[in-house]
Structures are given as C-alpha cells and as structure tokens.
C-alpha positions in Angstrom: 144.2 248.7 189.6 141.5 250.6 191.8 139.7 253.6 190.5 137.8 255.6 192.8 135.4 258.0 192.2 133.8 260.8 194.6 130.3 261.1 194.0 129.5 264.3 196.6 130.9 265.5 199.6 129.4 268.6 201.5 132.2 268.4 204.5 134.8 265.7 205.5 132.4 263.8 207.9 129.5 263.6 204.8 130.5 261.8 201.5 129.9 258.7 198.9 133.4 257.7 197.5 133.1 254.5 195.1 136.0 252.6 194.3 136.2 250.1 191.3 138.4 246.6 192.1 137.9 245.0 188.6 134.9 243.4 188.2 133.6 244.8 192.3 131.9 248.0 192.6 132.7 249.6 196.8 131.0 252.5 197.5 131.3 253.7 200.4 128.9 256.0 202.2 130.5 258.3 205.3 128.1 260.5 207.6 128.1 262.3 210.7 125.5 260.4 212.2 125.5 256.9 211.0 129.2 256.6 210.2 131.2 254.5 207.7 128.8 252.3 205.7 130.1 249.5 203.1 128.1 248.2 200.2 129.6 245.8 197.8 128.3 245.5 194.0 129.3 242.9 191.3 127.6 245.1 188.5 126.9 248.4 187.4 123.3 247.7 186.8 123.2 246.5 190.7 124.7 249.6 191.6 122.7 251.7 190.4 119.5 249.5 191.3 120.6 250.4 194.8 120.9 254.7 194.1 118.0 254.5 192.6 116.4 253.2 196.0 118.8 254.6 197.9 118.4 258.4 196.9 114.6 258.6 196.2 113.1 262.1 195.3 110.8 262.0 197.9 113.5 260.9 200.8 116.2 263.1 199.5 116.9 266.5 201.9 118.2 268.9 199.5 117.5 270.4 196.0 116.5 268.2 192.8 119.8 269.3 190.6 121.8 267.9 193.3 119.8 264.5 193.5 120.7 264.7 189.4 124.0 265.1 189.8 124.4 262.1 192.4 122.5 259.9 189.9 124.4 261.3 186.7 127.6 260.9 188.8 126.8 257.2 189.8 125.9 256.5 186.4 129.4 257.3 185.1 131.3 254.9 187.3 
C-alpha cells in the first residue's frame, strides 16, 4: 500500500510530495526551474539526514515558521 504525504506546495509547478512503498521512502521534489527531482530513502533517519541538509536556515528563501513546518512535516512521515 503507498501512502503519500504532501509536505508544501506554494503553486502546482512548486511542491515536495513523499510517498511511502513499505520499507522505501520517495519524495519527490517538483520546481519551476529545475523540474521533477527523485530521491529514494530506505529509512526515516536517512530522510530526514537529507532535509536537514537539504533545507538549511541559512539557504532557505522564505520565513523561519515555514522552514519548521517542512521539517515538522517531514518528521511525521
């Protein structure tokens, strides 16, 4: 059974959807400039390892509750 999740979405061309495939982790990152990107994750922990990288505070265009509520969002996966 496949469980997805959408983490944020601020229009339909910029969104992270994760999907769960049993023990595989997809989340899929969509934007208007780089478009469809694919990462594969056999963990939670490895997941997460990669927000944590992914969505630095000091890369992240846009306000601190909202890099918060990515996180807290990826964290409930």
């Amino acid at each position: 059974m496949i469980k997805k999740h959408l983490i944020y979405k601020t229009d339909k061309y910029n969104m992270l959807n994760v999907e769960v495939h049993g023990k595989t982790i997809i989340a899929r990152e969509i934007s208007d400039q780089w478009g469809e990107e694919c990462h594969t994750f056999l963990s939670r922990p490895e997941l997460m390892h990669w927000a944590e990288s992914r969505f630095r505070p000091e890369k992240f265009e846009g306000r601190e509750e909202e890099l918060q509520t990515i996180l807290q969002n990826l964290s409930e996966v």
